[in-house]
Each structure stands twice: as C-alpha cells, then as structure tokens.
DRENDO-1510 file (C-alpha; in Angstrom, 1 decimal, always signed):
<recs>
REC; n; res; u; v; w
REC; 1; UNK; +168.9; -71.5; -5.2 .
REC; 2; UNK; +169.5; -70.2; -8.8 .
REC; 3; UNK; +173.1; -68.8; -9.3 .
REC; 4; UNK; +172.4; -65.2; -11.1 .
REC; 5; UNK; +173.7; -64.7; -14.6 .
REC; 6; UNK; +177.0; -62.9; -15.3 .
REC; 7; UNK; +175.4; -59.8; -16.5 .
REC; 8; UNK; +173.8; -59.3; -13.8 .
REC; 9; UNK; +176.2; -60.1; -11.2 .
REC; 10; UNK; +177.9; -57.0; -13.3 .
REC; 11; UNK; +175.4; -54.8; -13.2 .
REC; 12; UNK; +174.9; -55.5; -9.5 .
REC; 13; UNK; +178.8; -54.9; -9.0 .
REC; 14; UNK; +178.4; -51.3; -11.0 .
REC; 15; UNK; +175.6; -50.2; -8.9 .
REC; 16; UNK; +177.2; -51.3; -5.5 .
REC; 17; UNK; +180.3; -49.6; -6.7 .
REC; 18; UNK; +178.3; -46.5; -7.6 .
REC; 19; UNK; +176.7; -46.3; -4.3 .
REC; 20; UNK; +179.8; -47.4; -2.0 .
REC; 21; UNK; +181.9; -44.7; -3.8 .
REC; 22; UNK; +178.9; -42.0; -3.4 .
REC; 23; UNK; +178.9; -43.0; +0.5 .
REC; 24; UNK; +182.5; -42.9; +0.8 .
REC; 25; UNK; +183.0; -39.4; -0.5 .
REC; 26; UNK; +180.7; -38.1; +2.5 .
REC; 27; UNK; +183.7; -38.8; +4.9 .
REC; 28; UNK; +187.1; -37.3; +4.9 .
REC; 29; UNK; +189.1; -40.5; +4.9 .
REC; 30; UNK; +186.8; -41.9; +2.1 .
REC; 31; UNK; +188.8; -41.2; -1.1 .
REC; 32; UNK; +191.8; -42.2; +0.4 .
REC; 33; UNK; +190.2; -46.0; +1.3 .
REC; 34; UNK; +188.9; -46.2; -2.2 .
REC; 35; UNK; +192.0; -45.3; -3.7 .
REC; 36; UNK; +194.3; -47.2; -1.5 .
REC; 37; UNK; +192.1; -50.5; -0.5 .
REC; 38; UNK; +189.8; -50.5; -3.4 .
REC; 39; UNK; +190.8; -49.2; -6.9 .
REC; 40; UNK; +193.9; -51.6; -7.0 .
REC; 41; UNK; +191.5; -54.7; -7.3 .
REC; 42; UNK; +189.9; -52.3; -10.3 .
REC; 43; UNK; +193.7; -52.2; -11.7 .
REC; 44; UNK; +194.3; -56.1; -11.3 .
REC; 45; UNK; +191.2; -56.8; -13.1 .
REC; 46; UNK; +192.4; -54.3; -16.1 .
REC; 47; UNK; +195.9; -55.8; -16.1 .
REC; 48; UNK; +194.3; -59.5; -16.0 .
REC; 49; UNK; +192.0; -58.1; -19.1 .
REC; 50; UNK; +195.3; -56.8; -20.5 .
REC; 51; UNK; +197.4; -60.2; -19.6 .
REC; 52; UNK; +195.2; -62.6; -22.0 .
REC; 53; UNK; +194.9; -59.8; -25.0 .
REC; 54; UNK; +197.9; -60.8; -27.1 .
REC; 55; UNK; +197.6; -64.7; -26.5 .
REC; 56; UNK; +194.3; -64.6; -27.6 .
REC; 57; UNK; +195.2; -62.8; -30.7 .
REC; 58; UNK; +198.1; -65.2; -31.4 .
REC; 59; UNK; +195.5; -68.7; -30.6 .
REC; 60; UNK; +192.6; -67.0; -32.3 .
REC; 61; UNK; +193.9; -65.7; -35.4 .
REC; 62; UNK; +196.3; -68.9; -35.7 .
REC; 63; UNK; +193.7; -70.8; -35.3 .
REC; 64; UNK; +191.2; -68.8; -37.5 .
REC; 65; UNK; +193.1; -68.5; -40.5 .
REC; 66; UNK; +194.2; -71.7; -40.4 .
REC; 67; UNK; +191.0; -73.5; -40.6 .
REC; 68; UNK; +190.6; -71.8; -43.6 .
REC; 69; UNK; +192.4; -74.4; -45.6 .
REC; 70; UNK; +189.4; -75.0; -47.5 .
REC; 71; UNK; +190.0; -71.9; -49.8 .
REC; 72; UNK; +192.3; -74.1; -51.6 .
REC; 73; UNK; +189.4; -76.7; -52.7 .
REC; 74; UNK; +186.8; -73.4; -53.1 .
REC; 75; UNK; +188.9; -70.8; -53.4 .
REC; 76; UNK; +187.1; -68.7; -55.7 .
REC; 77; UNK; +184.2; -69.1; -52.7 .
REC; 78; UNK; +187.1; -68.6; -49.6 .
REC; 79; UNK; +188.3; -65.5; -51.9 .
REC; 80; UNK; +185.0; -63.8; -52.3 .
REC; 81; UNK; +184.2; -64.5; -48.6 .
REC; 82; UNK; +187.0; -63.3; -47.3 .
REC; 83; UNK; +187.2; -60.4; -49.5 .
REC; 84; UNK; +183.2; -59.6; -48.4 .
REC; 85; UNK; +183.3; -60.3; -44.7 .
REC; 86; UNK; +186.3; -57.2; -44.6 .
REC; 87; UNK; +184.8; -54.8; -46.6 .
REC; 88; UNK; +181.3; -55.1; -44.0 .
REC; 89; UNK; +183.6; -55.1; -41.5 .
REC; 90; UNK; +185.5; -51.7; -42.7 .
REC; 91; UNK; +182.2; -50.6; -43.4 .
REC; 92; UNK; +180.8; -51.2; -39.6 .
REC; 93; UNK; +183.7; -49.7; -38.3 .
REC; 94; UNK; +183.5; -46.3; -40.4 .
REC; 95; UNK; +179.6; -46.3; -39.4 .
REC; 96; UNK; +180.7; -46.3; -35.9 .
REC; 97; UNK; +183.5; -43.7; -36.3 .
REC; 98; UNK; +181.5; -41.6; -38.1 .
REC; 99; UNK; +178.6; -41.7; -35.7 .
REC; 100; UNK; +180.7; -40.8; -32.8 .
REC; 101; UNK; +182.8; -38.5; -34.0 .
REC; 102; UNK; +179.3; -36.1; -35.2 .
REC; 103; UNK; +176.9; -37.3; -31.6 .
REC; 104; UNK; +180.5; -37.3; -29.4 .
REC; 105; UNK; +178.3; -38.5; -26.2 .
REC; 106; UNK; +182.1; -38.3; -24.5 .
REC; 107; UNK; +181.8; -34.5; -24.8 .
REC; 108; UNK; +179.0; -34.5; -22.5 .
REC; 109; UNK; +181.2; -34.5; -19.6 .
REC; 110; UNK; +181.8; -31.2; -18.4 .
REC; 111; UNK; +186.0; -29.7; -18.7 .
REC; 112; UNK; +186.3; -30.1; -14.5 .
REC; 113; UNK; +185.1; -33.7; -14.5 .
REC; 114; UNK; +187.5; -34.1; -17.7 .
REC; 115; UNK; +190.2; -32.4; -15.7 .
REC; 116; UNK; +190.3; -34.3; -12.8 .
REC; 117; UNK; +190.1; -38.2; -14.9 .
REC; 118; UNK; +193.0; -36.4; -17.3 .
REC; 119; UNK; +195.1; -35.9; -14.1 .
REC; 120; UNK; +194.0; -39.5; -12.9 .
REC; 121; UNK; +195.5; -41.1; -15.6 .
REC; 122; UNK; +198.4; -38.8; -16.3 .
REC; 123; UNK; +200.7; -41.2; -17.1 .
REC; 124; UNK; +198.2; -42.7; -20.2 .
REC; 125; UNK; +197.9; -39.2; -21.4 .
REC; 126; UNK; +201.6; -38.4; -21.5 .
REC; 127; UNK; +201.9; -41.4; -23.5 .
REC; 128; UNK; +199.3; -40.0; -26.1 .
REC; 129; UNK; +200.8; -36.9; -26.4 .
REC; 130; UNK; +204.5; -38.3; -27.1 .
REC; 131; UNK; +203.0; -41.3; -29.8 .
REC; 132; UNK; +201.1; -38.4; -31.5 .
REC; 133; UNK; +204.2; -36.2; -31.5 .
REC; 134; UNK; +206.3; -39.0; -33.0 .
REC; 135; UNK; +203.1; -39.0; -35.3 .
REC; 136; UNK; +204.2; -35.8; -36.8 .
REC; 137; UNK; +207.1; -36.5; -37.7 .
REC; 138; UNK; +206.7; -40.0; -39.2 .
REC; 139; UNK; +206.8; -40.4; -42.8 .
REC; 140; UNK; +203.8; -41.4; -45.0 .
REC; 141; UNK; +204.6; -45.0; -44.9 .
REC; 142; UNK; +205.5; -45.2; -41.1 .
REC; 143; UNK; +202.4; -46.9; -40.6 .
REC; 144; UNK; +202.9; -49.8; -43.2 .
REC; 145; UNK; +206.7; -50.1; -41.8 .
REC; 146; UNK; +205.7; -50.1; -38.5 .
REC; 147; UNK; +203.3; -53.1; -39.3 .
REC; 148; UNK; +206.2; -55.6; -39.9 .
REC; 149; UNK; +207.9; -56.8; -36.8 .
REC; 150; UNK; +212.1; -57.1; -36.3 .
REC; 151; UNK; +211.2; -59.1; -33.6 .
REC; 152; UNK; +207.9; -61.1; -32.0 .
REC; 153; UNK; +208.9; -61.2; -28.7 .
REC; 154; UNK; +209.4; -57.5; -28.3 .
REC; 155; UNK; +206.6; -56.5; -29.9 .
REC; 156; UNK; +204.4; -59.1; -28.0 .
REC; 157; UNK; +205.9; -57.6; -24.7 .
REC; 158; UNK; +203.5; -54.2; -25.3 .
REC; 159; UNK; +200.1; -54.2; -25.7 .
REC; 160; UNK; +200.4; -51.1; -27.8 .
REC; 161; UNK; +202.2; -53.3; -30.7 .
REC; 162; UNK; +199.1; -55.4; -31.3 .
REC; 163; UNK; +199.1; -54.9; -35.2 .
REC; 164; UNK; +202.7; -56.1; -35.1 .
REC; 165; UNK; +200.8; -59.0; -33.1 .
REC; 166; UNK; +198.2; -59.6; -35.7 .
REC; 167; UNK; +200.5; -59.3; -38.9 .
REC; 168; UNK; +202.5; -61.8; -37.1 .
REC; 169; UNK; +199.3; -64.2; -36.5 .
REC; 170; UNK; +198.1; -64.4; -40.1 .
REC; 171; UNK; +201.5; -64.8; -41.8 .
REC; 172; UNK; +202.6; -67.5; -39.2 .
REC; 173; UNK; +198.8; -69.3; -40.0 .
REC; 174; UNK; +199.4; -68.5; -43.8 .
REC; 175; UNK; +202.3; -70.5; -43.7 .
REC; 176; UNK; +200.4; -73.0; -42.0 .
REC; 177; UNK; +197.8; -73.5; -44.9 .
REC; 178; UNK; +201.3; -73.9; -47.3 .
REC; 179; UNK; +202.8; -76.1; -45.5 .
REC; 180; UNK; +201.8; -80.1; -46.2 .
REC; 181; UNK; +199.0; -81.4; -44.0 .
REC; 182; UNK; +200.3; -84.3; -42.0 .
REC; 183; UNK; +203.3; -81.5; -41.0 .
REC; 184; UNK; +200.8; -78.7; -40.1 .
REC; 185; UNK; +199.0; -81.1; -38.0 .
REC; 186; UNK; +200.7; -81.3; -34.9 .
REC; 187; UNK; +201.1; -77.3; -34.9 .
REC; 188; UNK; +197.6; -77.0; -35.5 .
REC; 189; UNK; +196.7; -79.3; -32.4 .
REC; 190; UNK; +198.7; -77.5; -30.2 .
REC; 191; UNK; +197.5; -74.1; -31.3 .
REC; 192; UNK; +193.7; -75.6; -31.4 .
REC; 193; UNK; +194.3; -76.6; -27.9 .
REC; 194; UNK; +196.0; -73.4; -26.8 .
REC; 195; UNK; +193.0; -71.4; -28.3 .
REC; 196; UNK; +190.3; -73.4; -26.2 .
REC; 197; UNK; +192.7; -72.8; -22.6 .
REC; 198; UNK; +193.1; -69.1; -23.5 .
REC; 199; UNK; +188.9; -69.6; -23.8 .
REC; 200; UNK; +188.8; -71.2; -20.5 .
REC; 201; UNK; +191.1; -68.1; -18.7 .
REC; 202; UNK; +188.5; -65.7; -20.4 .
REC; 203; UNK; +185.8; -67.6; -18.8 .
REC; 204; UNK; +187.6; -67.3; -15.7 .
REC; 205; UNK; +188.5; -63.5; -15.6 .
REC; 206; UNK; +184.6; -62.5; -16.3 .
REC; 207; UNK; +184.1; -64.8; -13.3 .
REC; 208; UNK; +185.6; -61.7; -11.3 .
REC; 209; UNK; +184.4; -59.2; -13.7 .
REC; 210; UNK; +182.1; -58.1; -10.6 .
REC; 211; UNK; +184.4; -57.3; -8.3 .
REC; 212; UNK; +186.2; -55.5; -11.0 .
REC; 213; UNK; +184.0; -53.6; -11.8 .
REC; 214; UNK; +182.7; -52.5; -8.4 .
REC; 215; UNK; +186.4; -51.2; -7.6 .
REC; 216; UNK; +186.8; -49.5; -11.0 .
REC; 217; UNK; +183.9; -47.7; -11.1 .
REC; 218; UNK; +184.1; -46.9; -7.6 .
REC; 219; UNK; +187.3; -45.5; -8.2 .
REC; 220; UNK; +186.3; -43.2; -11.0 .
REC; 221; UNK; +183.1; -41.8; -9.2 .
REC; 222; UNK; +185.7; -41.0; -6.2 .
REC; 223; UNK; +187.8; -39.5; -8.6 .
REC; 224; UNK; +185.7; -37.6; -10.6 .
REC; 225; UNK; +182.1; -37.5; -8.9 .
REC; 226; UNK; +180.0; -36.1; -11.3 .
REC; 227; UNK; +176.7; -36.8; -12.7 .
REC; 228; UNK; +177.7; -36.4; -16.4 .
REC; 229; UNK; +179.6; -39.5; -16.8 .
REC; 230; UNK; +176.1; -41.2; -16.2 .
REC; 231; UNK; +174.4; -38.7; -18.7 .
REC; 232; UNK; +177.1; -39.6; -20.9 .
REC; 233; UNK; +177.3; -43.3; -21.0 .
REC; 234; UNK; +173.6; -42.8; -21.6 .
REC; 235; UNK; +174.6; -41.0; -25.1 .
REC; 236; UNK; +177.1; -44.0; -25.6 .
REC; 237; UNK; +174.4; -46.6; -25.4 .
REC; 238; UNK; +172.2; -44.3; -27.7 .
REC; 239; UNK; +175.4; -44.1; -30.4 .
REC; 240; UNK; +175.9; -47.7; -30.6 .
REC; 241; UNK; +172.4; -48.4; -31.3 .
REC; 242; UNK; +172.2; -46.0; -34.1 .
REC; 243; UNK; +175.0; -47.4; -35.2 .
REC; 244; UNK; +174.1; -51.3; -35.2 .
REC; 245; UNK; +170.6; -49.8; -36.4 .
REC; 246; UNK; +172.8; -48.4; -39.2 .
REC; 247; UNK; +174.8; -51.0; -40.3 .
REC; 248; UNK; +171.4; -53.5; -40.5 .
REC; 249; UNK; +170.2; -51.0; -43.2 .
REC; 250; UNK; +173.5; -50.9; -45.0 .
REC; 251; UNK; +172.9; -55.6; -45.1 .
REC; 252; UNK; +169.3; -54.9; -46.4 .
REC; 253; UNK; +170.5; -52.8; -49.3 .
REC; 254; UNK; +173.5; -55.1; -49.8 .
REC; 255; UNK; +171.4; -58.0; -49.7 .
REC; 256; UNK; +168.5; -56.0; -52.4 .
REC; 257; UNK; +171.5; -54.4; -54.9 .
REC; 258; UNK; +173.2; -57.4; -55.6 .
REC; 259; UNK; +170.4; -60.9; -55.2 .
REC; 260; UNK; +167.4; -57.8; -55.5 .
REC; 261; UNK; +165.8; -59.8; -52.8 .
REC; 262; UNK; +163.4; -57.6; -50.8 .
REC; 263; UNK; +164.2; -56.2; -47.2 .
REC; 264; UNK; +160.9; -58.1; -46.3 .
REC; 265; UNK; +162.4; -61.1; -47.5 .
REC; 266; UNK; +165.5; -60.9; -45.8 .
REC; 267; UNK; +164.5; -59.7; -42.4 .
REC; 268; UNK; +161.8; -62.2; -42.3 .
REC; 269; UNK; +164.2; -65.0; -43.3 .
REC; 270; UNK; +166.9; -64.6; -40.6 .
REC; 271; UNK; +164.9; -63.0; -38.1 .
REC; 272; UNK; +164.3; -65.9; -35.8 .
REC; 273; UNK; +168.2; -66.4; -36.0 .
REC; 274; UNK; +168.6; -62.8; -34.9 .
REC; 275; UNK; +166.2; -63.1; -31.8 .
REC; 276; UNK; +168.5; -66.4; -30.9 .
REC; 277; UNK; +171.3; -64.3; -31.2 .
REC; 278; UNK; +170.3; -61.2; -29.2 .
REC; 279; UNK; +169.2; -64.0; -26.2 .
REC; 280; UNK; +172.5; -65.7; -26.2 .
REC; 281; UNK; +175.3; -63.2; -27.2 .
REC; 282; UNK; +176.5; -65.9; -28.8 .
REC; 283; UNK; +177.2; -66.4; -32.7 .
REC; 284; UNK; +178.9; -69.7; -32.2 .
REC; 285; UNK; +175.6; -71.0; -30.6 .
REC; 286; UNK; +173.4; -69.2; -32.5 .
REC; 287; UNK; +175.1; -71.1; -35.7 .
REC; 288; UNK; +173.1; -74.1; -36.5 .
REC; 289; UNK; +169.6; -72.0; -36.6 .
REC; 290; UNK; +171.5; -69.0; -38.3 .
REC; 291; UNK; +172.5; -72.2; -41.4 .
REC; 292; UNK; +169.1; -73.6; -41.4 .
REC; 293; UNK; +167.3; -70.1; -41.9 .
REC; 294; UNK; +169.9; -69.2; -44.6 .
REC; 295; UNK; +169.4; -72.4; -46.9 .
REC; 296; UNK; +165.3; -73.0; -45.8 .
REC; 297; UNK; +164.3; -69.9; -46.1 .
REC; 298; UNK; +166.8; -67.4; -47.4 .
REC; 299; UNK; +167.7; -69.8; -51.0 .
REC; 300; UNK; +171.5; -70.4; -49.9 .
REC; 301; UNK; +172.5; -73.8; -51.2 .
REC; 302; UNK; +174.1; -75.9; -48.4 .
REC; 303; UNK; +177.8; -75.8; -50.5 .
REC; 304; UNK; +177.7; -72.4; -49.2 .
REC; 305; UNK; +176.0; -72.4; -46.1 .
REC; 306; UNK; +178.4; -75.0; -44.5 .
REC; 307; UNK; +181.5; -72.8; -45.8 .
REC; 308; UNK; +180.9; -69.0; -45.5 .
REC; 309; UNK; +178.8; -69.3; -42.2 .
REC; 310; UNK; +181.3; -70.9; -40.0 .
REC; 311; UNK; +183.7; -69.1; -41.0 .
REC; 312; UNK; +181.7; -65.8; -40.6 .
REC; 313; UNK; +180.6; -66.7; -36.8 .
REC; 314; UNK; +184.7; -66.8; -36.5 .
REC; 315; UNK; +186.1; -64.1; -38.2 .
REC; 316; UNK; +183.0; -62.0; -39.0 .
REC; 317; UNK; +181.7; -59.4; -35.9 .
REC; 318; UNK; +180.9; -56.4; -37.7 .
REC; 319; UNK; +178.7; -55.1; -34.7 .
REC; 320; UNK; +181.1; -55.9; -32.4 .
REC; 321; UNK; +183.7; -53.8; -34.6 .
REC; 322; UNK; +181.5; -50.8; -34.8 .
REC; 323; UNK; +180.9; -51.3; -31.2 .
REC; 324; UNK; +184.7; -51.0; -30.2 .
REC; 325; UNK; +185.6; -48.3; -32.7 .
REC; 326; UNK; +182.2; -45.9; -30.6 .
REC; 327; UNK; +183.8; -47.1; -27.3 .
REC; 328; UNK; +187.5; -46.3; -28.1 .
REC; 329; UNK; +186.4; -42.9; -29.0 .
REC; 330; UNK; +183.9; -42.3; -26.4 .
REC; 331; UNK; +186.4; -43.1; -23.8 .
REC; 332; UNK; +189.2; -40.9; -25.4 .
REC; 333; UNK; +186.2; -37.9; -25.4 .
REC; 334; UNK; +185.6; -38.8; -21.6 .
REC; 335; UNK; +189.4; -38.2; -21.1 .
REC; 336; UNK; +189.6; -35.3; -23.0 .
REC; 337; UNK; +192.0; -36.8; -26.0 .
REC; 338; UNK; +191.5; -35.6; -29.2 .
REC; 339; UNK; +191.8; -38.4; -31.3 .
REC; 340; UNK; +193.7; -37.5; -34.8 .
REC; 341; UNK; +192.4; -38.9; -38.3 .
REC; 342; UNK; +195.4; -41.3; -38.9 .
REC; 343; UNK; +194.8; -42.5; -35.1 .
REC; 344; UNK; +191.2; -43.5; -36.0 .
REC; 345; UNK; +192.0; -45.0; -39.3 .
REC; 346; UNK; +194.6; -47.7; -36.9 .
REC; 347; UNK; +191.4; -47.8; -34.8 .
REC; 348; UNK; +189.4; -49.2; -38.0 .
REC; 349; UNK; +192.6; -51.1; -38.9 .
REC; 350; UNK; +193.1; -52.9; -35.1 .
REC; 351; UNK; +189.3; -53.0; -35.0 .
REC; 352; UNK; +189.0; -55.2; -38.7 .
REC; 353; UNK; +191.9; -56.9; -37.8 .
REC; 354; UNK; +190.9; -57.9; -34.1 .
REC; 355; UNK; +187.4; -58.7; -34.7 .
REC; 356; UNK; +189.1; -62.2; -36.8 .
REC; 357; UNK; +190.4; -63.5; -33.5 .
REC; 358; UNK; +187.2; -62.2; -31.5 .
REC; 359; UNK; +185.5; -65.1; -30.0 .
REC; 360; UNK; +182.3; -66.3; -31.0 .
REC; 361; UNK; +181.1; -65.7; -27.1 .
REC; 362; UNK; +179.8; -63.7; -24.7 .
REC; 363; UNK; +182.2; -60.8; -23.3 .
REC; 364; UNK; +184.6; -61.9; -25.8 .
REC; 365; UNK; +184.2; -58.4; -27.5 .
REC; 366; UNK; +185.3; -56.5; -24.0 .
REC; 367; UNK; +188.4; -58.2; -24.1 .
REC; 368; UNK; +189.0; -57.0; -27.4 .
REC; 369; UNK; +188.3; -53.7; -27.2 .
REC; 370; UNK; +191.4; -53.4; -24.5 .
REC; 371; UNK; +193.6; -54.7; -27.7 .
REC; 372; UNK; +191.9; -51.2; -29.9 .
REC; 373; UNK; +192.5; -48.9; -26.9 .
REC; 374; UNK; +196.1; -50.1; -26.1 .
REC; 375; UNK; +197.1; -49.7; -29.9 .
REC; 376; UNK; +195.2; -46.0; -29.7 .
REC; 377; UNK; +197.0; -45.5; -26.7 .
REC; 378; UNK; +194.1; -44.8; -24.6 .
REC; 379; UNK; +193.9; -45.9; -21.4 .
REC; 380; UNK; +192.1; -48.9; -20.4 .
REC; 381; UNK; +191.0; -47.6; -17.0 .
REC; 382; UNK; +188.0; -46.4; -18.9 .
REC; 383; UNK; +186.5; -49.8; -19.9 .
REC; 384; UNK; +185.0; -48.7; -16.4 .
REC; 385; UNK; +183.0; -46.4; -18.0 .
REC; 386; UNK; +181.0; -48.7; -20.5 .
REC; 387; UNK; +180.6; -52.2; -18.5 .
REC; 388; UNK; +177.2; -51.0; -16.9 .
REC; 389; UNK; +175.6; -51.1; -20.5 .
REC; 390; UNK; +177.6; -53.6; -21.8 .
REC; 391; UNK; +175.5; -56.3; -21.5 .
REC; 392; UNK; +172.7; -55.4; -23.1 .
REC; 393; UNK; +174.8; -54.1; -26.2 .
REC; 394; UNK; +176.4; -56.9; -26.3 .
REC; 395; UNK; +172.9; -58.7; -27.2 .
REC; 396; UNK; +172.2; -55.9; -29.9 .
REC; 397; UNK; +175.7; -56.4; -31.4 .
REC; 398; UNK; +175.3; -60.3; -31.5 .
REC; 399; UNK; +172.5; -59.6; -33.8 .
REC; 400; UNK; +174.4; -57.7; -36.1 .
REC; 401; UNK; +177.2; -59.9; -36.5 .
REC; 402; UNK; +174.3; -62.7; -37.5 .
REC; 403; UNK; +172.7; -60.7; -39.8 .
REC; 404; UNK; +176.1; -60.1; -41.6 .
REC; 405; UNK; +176.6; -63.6; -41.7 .
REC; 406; UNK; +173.6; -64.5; -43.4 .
REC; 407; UNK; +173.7; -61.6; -45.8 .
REC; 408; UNK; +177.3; -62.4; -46.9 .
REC; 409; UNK; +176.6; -66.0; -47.4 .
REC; 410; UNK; +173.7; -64.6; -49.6 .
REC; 411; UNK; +176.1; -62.6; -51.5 .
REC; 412; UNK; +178.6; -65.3; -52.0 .
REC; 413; UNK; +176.1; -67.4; -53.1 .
REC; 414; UNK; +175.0; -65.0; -55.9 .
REC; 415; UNK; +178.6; -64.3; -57.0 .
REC; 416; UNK; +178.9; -68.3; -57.6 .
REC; 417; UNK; +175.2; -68.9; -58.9 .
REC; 418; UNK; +174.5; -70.9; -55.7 .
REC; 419; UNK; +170.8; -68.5; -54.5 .
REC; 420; UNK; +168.2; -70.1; -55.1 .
REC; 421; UNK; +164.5; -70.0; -54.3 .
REC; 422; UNK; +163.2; -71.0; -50.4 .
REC; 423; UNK; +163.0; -75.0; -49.5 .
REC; 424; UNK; +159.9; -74.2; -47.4 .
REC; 425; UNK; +156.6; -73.9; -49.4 .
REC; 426; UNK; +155.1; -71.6; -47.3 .
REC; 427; UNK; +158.1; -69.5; -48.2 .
REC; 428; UNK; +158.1; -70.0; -51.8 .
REC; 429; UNK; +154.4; -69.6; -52.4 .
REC; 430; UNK; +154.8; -65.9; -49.9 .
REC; 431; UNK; +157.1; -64.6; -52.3 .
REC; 432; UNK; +156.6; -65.7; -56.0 .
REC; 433; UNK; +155.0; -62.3; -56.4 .
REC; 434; UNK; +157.7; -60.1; -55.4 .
</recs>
C-alpha cells in the first residue's frame, strides 16, 4: 500500500484536529481533555520546532558562507551576487510587509476570539509588551549594539537573540574563508557534517508534524472556537499569493530594465524550471533543470550559471522571506499585537538574514519562520494557525525563489558581459525579432 505524502498526512492531522476539538467542546469535560491530554503534544512539537532553530542557523549559515570561497577567484562575480540576491531579498520581504500590513487578513478575527487566544498565551504577550517598552527607551543605535554578542553561549540559550545568532554565523564563517585552506578544512568537515545531521533531525520532526498539528490546532479551536480564524487563514493564503504574484512582476522588470530582455522571454525561458519547482518544494532538486534553462535558453554563460545558481538555491528564498514576514504579522494580528515599525524592520532584517541558512527543502521554511517570530517576540503557538495552507504555499513560494535565481544569474551575467543569445535554435530564431 502507498505511504501518503507529508502534506497530506498534515492536512489530514489539521482536519481530524478540527473536528475532534469541534466534538469535544459539545461535552463539559471536553476542554479540559484537550487542554490537559492533548495540547501538550501541540507544545512538544513547537518546542522540538524551537529546539533545532539556532543549530540550524549556526550549521547552515557556517556552512553557506563558507562555501563561498570562490568570491576570492571571482570576486567581482561573488560581490555582485551577493550584493543582488539581498537587495531581492529586502525587496520580497517589504512586498510582503507591505501587503499585510494594508489587506491585514489577521484583523478578520473578531475582538472576543482575539481576547480569549490573548489570554491563552498571556505569558507571550507580557513578553511583547515589556521588549516594546524597553523599545522606547532604547537609543537610536540599540539595535546595531544589540547585534554584536558579549557572549555566544548566552545569546544561543534564547531563541529571541537569533540575530546575535546570525551575526555570530557569518563572522565565525568569514573567518573561515581567511583562514588557509588545509587549516579550514577540518572545521569545515565537521560543520558540513553537522549541517546534514541537523537536516536529518528536520526530516525527523516533520515526520510528527501530524500529530502536532492535530493537538495544536485542536487546542486553539478549543480555546478560541470561532469560525473567523478559518475565514481568516483564508485571507492569509490570499496575501501571500498576491505577494509571490508581486514579487514575480518586480523579476520581470528587473530582468527587462537592466538585459531589456522581454517578460515573454523570461517567463518562457525558466518556466519549465518553475513548474519543477512548484511540484517538488524543492530548489536544491529543482537545480540542475533551473542551470540548464538559464544557459539553453535564457543566454547565461555556464561561468555564471555554475557560480550564482548554486549559491542562490542556498542562500537565495525570496518567496520564502516574503512568506515569513505575511505570517509573522498575520499571526501577531490574530493575537491582537500591534506590531511597531522598528519591530517589522528586525522582521525584514531576521527574515534576510534567515532565509541564508534556509534549506533548500521542503518544510524547511516553517522552521524558520519560528526563528522571525521568536526574534518578534510572537508566540509560536500560532504556527498552528498557518500549517493547513502551508503546503500548497510552500509549492507557490518554491517558484519564486527559482525565478529569483534565474533572474539574478541573468543580471550578474550582464554586469560581467557574460548574456548572451539562447544555445537552442528554436530559441534564437523565436526571438531575433524582439
């Protein structure tokens, strides 16, 4: 018999949870079981969630930035990448910000439903309410001070430090890159090796992602039965895809300002690449077709093909950035938290910054996301909220990130006189005329 696929052992585990919480709340004793016997499997998978985060930022990043060693044989290429693959990044994430903030599909939720998750999760509100109060009285560069560690150890001991986390990452695989070869090597293995057991524990925590699920989402319905939060999450799946719809159109005219390439051209070009990538979820598998579309039939000369889109399918996920930066605020607008500007520019900054040591697989972006609402201080109970549409988002963000790839690789290539025309007649003789 064929073993279902993850998603859908997830989207089963929502709807069970859904209905067992909706029979539950018929008897008196009902809440009490979920909240007693259930939710706390709902809390272990959060904390397991929770448990990986700043590992994976230390193997990923480590990892990430030190494969870039390269740079210092192409470094006006590695520069110009690098450089381009953040800006789309800061870009996504300000799309997705910007979209939430005016739609708000967390608003939908009426004040009682709002009421009774703020009193749920008390404790995670207090904590918002004392950062943002220390928020007032910091001083303008509290923010850039509060980057820098005094120690690694303490600040790896609280999710909420993950910047700290990150800084720490990229200097410590900086000096990596400085440091001879042979003498890096050994470091490198270990950290290589570390990145792909931290992989493995991922693979293993979405093995119960479920039966997490089921108990979190049974808990909240318990907790705050209301039809809204469904009307809601409905709005959140709408605001994403406006925004991933969004940041396509800002590659096209990237892609037509600076090679004046057409949008036909482009979108024809990497389209089968895209289709790969919305079936698998997967950038890292989607690579090899995503490289062959972009020197075939998009002009790219292998030079930079081989360099900017490996890298990008590591360090670039500009729709799963935008994606995090909708859910952070949705969730905070489900729990009534009114996010304040210099909170949503660390949400860009966690969000850029994160999306480096983001897998190249699926359900890596989930985990991720707990990393951008721990910093935010939001509570990560609500990731409850958003795994029902998570799959299929997930596909629609996958996309994007491949269509960033190949449209920075065509920019690089431009900036280094690298574009050329199409390797594939058909493709050549199509387009002489635009």
């Amino acid at each position: 018999m064929k073993k279902i696929a993850l998603h859908w052992q997830i989207l089963l585990g929502m709807l069970f949870g859904v209905l067992f919480a909706l029979l539950m709340i018929r008897f008196d004793w009902g809440p009490d079981f979920v909240t007693d016997w259930v939710k706390p499997f709902g809390d272990i998978f959060i904390n397991a969630l929770k448990l990986i985060a700043v590992p994976l930022i230390l193997a990923s990043l480590i990892k990430g930035v030190s494969d870039l060693k390269d740079i210092s044989k192409l470094s006006k290429m590695g520069g110009r990448t690098i450089g381009t693959y953040i800006v789309t990044t800061v870009i996504a994430v300000s799309i997705g910000l910007t979209v939430v903030n005016i739609i708000q599909p967390g608003k939908t939720i009426k004040e009682e439903t709002r009421n009774e998750l703020m009193e749920n999760y008390s404790g995670d509100a207090s904590s918002k309410i004392a950062d943002a109060e220390k928020q007032k009285d910091a001083g303008p560069l509290q923010a850039l001070e509060d980057l820098v560690p005094s120690n690694i150890f303490n600040a790896a001991s609280d999710n909420g430090n993950m910047l700290q986390v990150i800084f720490f990452a990229i200097f410590f695989g900086i000096g990596l890159i400085l440091i001879p070869e042979e003498t890096a090597r050994p470091v490198k293995a270990f950290f290589d090796g570390f990145n792909e057991v931290i992989l493995k524990l991922i693979d293993l925590i979405m093995l119960a992602a479920p039966y997490g699920v089921f108990a979190l989402l049974a808990a909240l319905v318990v907790e705050a039965p209301s039809a809204d939060l469904f009307k809601a999450l409905g709005m959140y799946g709408v605001t994403v895809l406006l925004g991933l719809v969004l940041m396509i159109g800002v590659y096209i005219l990237i892609v037509w300002f600076f090679t004046k390439k057409t949008p036909r051209f482009f979108i024809n070009g990497i389209s089968p690449a895209q289709l790969l990538a919305f079936s698998t979820s997967s950038s890292a598998a989607t690579l090899p077709v995503t490289m062959e579309r972009v020197e075939e039939h998009l002009g790219v000369e292998e030079e930079v093909t081989s360099f900017v889109l490996p890298i990008g399918a590591t360090i670039n996920m500009d729709g799963t950035s935008l994606y995090q930066a909708v859910a952070a605020v949705f969730i905070a607008q489900a729990f009534g938290m009114n996010l304040d500007f210099a909170t949503q520019i660390g949400i860009i900054a966690t969000a850029t910054l994160a999306s480096i040591g983001s897998a190249a697989v699926p359900g890596a972006g989930m985990v991720m996301l707990v990393i951008v609402l721990a910093q935010a201080g939001i509570p990560e109970a609500g990731l409850a909220l958003i795994f029902a549409v998570d799959r299929p988002l997930d596909m629609c963000r996958t996309t994007v990130n491949v269509t960033g790839d190949a449209a920075v690789s065509m920019i690089v290539a431009k900036s280094v006189d690298k574009l050329g025309e199409p390797h594939v007649r058909e493709w050549n003789d199509s387009y002489k005329k635009e």
